[in-house]
TORSE-777687 format. One record per residue: x, y, z of N, C-alpha, C, O, CB in turn; residue number from 1; chain. Coordinates in Angstrom, 1 decimal. Glycine has a CB too. Layout:
KERO     n.c1     n.c2     n.c3    ca.c1    ca.c2    ca.c3     c.c1     c.c2     c.c3     o.c1     o.c2     o.c3    cb.c1    cb.c2    cb.c3     i   ch
KERO        X        Y        Z        X        Y        Z        X        Y        Z        X        Y        Z        X        Y        Z   NUM    A
...
***
This chain:
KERO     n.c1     n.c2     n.c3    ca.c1    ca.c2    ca.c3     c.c1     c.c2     c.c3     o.c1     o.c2     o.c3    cb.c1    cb.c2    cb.c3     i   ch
KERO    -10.4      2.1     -6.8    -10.7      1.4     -8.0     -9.7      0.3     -8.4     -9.9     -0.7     -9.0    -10.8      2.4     -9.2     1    A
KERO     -8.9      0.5     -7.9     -7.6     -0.4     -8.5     -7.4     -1.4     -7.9     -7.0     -2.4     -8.4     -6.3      0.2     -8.3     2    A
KERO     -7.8     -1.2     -5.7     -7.6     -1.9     -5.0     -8.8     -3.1     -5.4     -8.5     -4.2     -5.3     -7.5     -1.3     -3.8     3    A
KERO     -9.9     -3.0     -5.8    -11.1     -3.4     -6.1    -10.4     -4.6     -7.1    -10.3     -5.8     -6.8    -12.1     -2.1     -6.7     4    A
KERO    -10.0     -4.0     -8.3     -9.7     -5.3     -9.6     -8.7     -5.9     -8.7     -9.2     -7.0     -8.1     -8.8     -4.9    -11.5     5    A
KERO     -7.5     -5.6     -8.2     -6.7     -6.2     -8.1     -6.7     -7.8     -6.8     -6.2     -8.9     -6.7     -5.9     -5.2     -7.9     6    A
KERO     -7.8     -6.7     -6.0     -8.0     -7.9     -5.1     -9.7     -9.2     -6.3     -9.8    -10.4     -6.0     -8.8     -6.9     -3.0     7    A
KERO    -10.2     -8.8     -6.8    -10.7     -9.8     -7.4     -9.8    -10.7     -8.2    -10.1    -11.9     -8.2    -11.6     -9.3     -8.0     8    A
KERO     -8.7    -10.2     -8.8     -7.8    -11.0    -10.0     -7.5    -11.8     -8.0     -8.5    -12.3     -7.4     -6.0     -9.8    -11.5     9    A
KERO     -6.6    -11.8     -7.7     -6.6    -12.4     -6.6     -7.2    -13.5     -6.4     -6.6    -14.6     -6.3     -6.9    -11.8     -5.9    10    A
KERO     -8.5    -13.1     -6.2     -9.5    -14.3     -5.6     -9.9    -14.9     -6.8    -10.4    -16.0     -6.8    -10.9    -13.8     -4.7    11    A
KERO     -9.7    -14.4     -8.1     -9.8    -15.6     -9.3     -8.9    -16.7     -9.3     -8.9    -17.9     -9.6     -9.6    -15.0    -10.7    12    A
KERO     -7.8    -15.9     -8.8     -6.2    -17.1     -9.2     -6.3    -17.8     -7.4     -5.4    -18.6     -7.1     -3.9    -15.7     -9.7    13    A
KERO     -7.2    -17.4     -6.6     -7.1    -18.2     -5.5     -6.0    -17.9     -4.1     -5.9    -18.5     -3.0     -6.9    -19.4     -6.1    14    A
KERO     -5.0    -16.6     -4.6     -4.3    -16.3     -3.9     -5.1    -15.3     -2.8     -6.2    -14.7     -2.7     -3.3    -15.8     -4.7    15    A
KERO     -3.8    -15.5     -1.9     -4.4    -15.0     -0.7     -3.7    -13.6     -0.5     -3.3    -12.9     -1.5     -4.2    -16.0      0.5    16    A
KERO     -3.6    -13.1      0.7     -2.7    -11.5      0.5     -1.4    -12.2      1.3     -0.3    -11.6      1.4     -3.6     -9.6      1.7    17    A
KERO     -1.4    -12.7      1.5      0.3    -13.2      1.9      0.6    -14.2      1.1      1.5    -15.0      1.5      0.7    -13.9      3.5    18    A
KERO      0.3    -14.6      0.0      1.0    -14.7     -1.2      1.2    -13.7     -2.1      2.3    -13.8     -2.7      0.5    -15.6     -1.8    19    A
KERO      0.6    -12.8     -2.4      1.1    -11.9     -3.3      2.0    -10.6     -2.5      2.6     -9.8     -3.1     -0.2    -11.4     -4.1    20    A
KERO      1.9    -10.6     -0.9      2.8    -10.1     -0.3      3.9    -10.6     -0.5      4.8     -9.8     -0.6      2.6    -10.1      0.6    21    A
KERO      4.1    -12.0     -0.5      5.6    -12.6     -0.6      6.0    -12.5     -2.2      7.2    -12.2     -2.6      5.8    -14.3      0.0    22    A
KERO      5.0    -12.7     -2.8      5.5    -12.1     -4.5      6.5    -10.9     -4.8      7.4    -11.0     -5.6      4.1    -11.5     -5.3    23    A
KERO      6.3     -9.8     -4.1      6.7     -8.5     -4.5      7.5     -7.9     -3.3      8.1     -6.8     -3.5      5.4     -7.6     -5.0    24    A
KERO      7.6     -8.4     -2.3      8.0     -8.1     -1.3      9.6     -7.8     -1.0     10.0     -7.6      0.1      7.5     -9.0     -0.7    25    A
KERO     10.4     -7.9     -2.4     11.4     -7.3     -2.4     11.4     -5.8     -3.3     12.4     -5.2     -3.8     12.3     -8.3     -2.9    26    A
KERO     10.0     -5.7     -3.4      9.7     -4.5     -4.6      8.9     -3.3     -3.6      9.0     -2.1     -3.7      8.4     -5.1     -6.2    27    A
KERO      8.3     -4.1     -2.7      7.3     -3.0     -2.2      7.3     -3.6     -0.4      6.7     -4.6      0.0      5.4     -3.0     -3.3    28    A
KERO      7.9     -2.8      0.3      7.2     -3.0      2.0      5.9     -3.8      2.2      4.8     -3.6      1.7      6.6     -1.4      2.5    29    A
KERO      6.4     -5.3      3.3      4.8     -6.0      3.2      3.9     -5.4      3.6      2.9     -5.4      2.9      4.6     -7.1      3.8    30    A
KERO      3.9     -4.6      5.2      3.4     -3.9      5.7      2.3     -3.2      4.5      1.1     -3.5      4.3      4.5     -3.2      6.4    31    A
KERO      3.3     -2.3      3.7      2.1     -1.3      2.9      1.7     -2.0      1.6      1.2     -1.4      0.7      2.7      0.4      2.4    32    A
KERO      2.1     -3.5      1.5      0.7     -4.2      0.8     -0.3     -4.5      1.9     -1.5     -4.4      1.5      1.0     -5.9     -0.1    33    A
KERO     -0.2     -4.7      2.9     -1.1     -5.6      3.4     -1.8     -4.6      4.0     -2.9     -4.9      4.4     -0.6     -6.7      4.3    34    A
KERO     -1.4     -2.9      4.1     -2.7     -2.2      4.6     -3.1     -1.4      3.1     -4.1     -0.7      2.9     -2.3     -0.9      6.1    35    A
KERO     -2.1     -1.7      2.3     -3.5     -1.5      1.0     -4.8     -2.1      0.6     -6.0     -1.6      0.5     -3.1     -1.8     -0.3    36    A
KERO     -4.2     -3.6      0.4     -5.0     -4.5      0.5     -6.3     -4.4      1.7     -7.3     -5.0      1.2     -4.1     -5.5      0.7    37    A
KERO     -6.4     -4.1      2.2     -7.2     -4.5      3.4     -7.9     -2.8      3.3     -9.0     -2.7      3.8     -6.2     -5.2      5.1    38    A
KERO     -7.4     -1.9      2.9     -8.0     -1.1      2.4     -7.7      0.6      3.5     -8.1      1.8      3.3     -9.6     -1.8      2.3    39    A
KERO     -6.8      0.2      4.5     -5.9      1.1      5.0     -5.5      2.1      4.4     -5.5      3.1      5.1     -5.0      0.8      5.3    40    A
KERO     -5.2      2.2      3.4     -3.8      2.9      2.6     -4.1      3.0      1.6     -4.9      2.3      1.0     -2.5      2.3      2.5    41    A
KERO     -3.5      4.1      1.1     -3.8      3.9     -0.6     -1.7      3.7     -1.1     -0.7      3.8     -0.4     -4.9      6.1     -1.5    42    A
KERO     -1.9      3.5     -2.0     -0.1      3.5     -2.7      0.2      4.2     -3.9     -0.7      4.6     -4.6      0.5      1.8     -3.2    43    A
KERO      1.1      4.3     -4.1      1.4      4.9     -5.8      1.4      4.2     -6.7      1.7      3.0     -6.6      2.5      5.6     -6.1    44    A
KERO      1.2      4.9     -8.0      1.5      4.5     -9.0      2.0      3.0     -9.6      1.5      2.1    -10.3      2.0      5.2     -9.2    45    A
KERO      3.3      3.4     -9.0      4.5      2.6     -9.1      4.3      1.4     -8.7      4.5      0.5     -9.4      5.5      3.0     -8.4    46    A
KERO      3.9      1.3     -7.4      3.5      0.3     -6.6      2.6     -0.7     -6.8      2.6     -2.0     -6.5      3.2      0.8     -5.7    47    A
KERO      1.5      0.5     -7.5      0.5     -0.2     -8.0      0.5     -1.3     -8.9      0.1     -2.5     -8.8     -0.2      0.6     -8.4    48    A
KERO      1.3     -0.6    -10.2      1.8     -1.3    -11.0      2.3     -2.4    -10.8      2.0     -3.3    -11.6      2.5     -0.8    -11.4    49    A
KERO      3.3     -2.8     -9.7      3.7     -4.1     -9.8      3.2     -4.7     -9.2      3.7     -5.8     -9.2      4.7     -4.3     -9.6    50    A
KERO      1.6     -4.6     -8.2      1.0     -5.8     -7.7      0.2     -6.4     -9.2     -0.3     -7.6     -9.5     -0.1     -5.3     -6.4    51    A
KERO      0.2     -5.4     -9.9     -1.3     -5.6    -11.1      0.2     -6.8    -11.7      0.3     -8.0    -11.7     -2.1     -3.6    -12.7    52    A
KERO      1.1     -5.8    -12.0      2.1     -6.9    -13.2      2.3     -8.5    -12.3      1.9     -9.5    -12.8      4.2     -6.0    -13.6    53    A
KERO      2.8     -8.5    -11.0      2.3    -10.1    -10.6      1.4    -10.8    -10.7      1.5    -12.1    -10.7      2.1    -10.4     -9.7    54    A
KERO      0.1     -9.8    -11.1     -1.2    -10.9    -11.1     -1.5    -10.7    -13.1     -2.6    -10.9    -13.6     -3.0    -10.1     -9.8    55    A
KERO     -0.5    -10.5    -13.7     -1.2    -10.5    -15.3     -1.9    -10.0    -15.5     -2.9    -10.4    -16.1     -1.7    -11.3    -15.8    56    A
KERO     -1.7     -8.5    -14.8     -2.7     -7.2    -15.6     -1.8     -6.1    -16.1     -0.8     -5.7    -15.5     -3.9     -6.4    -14.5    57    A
KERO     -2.4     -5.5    -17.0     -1.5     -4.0    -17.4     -2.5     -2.4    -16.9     -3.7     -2.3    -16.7     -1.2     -3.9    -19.5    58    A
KERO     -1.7     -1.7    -16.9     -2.5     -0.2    -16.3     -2.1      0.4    -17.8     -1.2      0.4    -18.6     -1.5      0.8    -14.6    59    A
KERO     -3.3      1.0    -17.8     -3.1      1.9    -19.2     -4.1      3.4    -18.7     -5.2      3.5    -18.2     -3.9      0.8    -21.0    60    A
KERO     -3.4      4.0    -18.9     -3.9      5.3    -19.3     -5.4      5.9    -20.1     -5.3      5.7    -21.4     -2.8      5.5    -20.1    61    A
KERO     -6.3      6.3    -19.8     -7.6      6.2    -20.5     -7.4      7.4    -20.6     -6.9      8.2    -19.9     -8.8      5.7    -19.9    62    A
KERO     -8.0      7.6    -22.5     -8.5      8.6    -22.9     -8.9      9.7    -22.2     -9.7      9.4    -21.3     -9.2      8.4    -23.4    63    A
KERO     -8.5     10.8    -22.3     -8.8     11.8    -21.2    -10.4     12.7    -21.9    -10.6     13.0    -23.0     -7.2     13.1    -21.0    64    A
KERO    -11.1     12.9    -20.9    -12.4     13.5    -21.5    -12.5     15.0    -22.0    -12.2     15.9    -21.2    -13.3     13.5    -20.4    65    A
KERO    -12.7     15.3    -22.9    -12.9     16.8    -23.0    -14.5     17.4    -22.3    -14.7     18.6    -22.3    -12.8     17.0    -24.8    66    A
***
């Protein structure tokens, strides 16, 4: 789900995956952006977080269902 928005914000702002690889690439292994991205791999949390925060998105927590 995550990989999904994040690669569209992407292709809105026109970036490619080796630009937002070199974005964060002192935060996260390029390697395991580039087999997230492409849909290899899944990542954590953490990780996640900071591709969304390069591209000007926030992760929030949704209401949990009863």
């Amino acid at each position: 789900m995550f990989r999904k928005i994040i690669l569209a914000e992407m292709e809105r702002r026109g970036l490619s995956h080796y630009a937002i690889v070199e974005r964060v690439a002192d935060r996260i292994p390029r390697r395991t952006v580039y087999n997230y991205l492409a849909g290899e791999t899944d990542m954590g949390g953490e990780r996640v977080a900071i591709l969304a925060q390069e591209l000007g998105l926030t992760l929030q927590r949704s209401k949990s269902r009863k």
